[in-house]
C-alpha positions, 0 to 999 in steps of 0.5 A, a space after each residue: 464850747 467846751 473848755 477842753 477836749 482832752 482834759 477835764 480837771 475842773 479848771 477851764 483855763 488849765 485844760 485849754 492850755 493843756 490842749 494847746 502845749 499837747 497839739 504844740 509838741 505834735 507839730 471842730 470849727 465851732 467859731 472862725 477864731 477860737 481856741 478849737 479853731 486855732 489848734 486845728 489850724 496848727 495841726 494843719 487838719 484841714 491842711 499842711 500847716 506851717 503853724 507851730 504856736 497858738 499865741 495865748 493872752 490870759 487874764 487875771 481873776 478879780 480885775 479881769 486885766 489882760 496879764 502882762 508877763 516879765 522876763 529878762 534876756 541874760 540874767 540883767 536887770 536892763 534887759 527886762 522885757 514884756 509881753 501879753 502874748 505868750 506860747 504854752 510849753 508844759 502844763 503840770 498836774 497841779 495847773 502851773 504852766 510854763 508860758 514862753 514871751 512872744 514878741 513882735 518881730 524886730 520889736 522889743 516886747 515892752 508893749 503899753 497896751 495889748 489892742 495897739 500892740 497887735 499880735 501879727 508877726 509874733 516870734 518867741 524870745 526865750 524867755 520862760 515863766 511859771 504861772 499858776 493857771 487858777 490866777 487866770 478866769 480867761 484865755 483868749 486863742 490867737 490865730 495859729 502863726 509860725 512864731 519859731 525863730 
């Protein structure tokens, strides 16, 4: 697999980003899940496809540990939220990403653990974060869902 099809900047995690923010903002089966499978999925090639996110989980170089992003809902501190599960909105040329929290729907998004969490029924919160995209040594592509609310 090819880490991306449109981009070749040397960093695989930031080419797959960039490819999913670019098939996102215009809303190849090698694998039945994979990153190339999901993006067809959300550009409905095969068909109409009601899908405009692929939900993305990255993991940290060195400990290799699904990242966990935080942010807040109104500027307070008791309204710290979490997530493993994240929405690509822009990626830079220098590989800094703007990343949207997902959570599940009617749920808070403070999850303990990615696997019991799940990642059905996922919706976005609003919530953004930068990330350096040379932190990360993996991306794991959900299946594309409707996670617009």
């Amino acid at each position: 697999m090819v880490c991306g099809k449109q981009f070749d900047s040397g960093n695989c995690v930031c080419d797959v980003l960039r490819e999913i923010a670019a098939a996102q903002t215009d809303v190849i089966e090698e694998c039945d899940v994979s990153c190339e499978q999901s993006i067809t999925d959300l550009l409905g090639e095969n068909e109409t496809s009601p899908n405009d996110t692929v939900p993305v989980m990255l993991y940290c170089k060195g400990n290799c540990e699904p990242f966990k992003g935080y942010g807040v809902y109104n500027n307070t501190a008791r309204d710290v939220v979490s997530s493993y599960y994240f929405r690509v909105k822009e990626v830079d040329e220098e590989c800094c990403a703007t990343l949207e929290l997902l959570r599940q729907a009617g749920d808070p998004v403070n999850p303990s653990n990615p696997v019991e969490q799940g990642a059905a029924g996922l919706e976005t919160t609003g919530i953004c974060i930068t990330v350096d995209l040379n932190c990360f040594c993996h991306v794991t592509c959900l299946p594309a869902t409707n996670a617009l609310r």
